[in-house]
C-alpha positions in Angstrom: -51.1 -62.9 -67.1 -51.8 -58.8 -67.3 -53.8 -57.2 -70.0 -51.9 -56.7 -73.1 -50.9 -52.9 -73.4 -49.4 -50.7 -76.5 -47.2 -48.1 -76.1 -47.7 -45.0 -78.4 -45.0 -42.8 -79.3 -45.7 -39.2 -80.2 -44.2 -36.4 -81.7 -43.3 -33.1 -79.6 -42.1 -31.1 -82.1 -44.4 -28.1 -83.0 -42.5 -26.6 -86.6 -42.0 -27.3 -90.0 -38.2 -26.5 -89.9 -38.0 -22.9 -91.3 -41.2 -22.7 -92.5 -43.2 -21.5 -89.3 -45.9 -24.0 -90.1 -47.3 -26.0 -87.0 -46.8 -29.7 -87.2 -46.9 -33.0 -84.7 -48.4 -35.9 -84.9 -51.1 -37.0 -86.9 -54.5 -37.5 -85.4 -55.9 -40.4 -87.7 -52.7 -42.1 -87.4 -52.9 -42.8 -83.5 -57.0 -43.1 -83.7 -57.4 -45.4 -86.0 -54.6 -47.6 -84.6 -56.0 -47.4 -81.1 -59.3 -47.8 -82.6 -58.1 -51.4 -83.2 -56.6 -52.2 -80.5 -59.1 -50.8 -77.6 -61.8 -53.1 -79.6 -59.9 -56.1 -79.0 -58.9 -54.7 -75.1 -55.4 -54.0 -75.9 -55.0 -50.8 -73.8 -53.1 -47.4 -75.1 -50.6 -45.2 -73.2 -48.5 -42.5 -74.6 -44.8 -41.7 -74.9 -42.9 -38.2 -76.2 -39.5 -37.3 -76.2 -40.6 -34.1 -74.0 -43.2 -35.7 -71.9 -46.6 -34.0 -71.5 -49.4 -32.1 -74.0 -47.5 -32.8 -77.8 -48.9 -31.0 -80.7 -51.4 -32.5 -83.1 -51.7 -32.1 -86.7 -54.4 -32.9 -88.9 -57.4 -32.3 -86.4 -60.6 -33.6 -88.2 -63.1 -34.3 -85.7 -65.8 -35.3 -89.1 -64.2 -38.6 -89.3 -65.7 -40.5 -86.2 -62.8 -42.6 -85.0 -61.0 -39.7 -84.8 -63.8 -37.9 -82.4 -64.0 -41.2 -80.4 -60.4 -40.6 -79.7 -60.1 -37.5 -79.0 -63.5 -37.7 -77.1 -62.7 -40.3 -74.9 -61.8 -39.3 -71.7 -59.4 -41.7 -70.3 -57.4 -40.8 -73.7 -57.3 -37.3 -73.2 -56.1 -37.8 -69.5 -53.2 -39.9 -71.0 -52.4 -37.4 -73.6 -51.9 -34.4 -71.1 -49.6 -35.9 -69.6 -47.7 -38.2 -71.7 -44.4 -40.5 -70.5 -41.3 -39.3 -70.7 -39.1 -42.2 -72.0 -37.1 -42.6 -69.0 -40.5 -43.2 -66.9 -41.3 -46.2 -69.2 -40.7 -49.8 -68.4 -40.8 -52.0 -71.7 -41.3 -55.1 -70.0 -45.2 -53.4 -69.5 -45.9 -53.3 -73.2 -46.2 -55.6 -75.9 -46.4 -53.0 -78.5 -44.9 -49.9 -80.0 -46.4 -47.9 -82.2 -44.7 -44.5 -83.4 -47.2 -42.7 -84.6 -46.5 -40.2 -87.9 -46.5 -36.5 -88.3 -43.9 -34.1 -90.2 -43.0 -33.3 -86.7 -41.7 -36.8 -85.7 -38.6 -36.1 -88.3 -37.4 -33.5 -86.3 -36.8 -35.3 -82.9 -37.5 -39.0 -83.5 -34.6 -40.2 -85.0 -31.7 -39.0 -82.6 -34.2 -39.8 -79.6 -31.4 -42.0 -77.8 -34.4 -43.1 -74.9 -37.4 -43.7 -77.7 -34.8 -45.8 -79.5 -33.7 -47.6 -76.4 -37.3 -48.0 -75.2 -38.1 -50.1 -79.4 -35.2 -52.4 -78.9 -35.8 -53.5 -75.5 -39.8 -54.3 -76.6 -38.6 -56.3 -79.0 -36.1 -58.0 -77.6 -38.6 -59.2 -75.4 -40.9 -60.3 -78.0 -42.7 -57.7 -78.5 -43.9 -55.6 -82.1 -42.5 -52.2 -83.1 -44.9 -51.1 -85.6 -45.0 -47.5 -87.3 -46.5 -45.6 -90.2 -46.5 -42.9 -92.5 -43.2 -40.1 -91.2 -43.2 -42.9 -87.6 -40.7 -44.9 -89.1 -38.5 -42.3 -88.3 -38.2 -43.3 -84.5 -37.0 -46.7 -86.6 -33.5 -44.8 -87.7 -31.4 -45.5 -84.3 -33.1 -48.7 -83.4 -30.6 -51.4 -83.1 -31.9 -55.1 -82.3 -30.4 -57.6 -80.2 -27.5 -58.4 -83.3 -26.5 -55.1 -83.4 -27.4 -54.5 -86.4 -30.3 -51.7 -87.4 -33.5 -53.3 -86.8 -34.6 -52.7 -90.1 -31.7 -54.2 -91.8 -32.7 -56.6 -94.1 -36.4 -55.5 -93.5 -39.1 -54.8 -96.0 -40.8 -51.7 -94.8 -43.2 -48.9 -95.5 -42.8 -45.5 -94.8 -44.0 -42.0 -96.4 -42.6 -42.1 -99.8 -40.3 -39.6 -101.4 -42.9 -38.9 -104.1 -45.3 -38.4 -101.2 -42.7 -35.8 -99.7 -42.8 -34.0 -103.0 -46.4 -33.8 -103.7 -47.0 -32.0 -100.1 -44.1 -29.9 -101.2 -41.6 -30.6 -98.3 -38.6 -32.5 -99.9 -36.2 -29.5 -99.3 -38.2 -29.0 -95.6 -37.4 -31.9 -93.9 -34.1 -32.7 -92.5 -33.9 -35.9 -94.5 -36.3 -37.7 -97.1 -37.4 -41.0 -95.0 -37.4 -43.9 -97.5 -33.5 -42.8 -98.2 -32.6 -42.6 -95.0 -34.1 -46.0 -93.9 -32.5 -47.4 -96.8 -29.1 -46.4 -96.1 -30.1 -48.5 -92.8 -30.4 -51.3 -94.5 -34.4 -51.6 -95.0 -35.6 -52.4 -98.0 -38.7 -49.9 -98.7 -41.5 -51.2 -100.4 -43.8 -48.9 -101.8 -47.2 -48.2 -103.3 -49.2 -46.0 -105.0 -49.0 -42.2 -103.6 -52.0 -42.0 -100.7 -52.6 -45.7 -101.5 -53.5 -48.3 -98.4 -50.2 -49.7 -98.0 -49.1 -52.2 -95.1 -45.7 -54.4 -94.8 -45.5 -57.3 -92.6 -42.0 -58.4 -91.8 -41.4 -60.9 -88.5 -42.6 -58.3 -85.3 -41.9 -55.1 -87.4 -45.1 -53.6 -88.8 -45.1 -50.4 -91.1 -47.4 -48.4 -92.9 -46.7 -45.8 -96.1 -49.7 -42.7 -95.4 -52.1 -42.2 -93.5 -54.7 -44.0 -95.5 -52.6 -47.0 -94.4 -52.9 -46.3 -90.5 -56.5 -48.0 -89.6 -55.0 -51.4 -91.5 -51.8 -51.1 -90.0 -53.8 -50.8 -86.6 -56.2 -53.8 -87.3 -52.8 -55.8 -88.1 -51.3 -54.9 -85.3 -54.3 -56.0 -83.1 -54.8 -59.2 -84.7 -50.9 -60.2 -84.3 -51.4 -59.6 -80.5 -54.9 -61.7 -80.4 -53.0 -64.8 -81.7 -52.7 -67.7 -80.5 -48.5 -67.6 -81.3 -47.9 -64.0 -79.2 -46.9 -64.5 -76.3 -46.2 -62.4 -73.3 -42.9 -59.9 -73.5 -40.1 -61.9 -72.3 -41.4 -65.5 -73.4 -39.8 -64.9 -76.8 -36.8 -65.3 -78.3 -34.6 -63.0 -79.9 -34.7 -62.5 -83.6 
């Protein structure tokens, strides 16, 4: 059997709509995740909707995991040249992870190949996780049914409240948790900046980034289980 691998899906959009603020993805929220999973030799590669260097957003190399990241080497070799989604095959993953960012709600949710690329993981058995703006790759996935994948599903996902505390509301295209609702997921939410993780089947979601190194250790443990199995040995769900 090959080595259980993680896909990571990353943001490349660089603005805050109007604003002219730099945005992309978070740093914490793909270190901490991978943190996780390289401990338990899961290995990491990375997806954008543009392919190559993507923009990063909230670069604090004081917290540790985060300068292991972006320190390591075979990381940065990855994340100069990231996977288009067309060079991707999902039967070589048994994970995706998007990764958040205020950028990801600019090109995430009408990304036709990043949404093609989370039902076919999961349809294989695989786990579509995301957390704090990355459940907006979540808004075109469709699972095997045809319905949304996150119809019916409990899920996390930066909060409105959230939205309006970092004074974005009127910013971004959409506020996330309505949008995801109107899919048919049924947001459950914490505490602003709480620590807060939702479990449902093989879709894992986090609220903030203070959720994203539980989210990762989650993630991790799920594929260490005795019950995962390869992509392709599952069922549909």
């Amino acid at each position: 059997m090959r080595p259980q691998k993680a896909l990571f899906v990353l943001t490349s959009h660089s603005v805050k709509g109007g604003t002219g603020k730099p945005t992309g993805w978070y740093l914490s929220e793909a270190s901490h995740p991978w943190k996780a999973l390289k401990d338990t030799g899961v290995a990491v590669d990375f997806v954008s909707p543009q392919g190559g260097e993507s923009p990063v957003d909230g670069f604090d190399l004081r917290d540790p995991i985060n300068r292991e990241f972006w320190e390591d080497p075979v990381v940065q070799a990855k994340l100069k040249r990231t996977l288009r989604p067309e060079e991707v095959r999902p039967g070589d993953y048994d994970a995706i992870h998007f990764v958040g960012g205020h950028g990801t709600m600019w090109d995430f949710p009408e990304d036709e190949g990043l949404a093609v690329l989370a039902a076919a993981i999961h349809a294989q058995g695989g786990i579509v996780a995301a957390v704090c703006h990355g459940p907006a790759g979540l808004v075109k996935v469709k699972g095997a049914n045809g319905k949304y994948l996150v119809d019916g599903k409990r899920i996390a996902c930066f909060t409105n409240e959230e939205e309006k505390m970092v004074g974005l509301q009127e910013v971004v295209p959409f506020l996330l948790a309505d949008k995801l609702r109107e899919r048919g997921a049924i947001p459950v939410p914490s505490a602003p900046w709480s620590e807060n993780v939702v479990v449902d089947g093989r879709l894992m979601t986090g609220q903030n980034p203070q959720s994203a190194g539980s989210l990762g250790r989650k993630l991790a443990e799920a594929l260490q289980s005795p019950a995962f199995q390869s992509p392709g040995q599952y069922g549909t769900e």
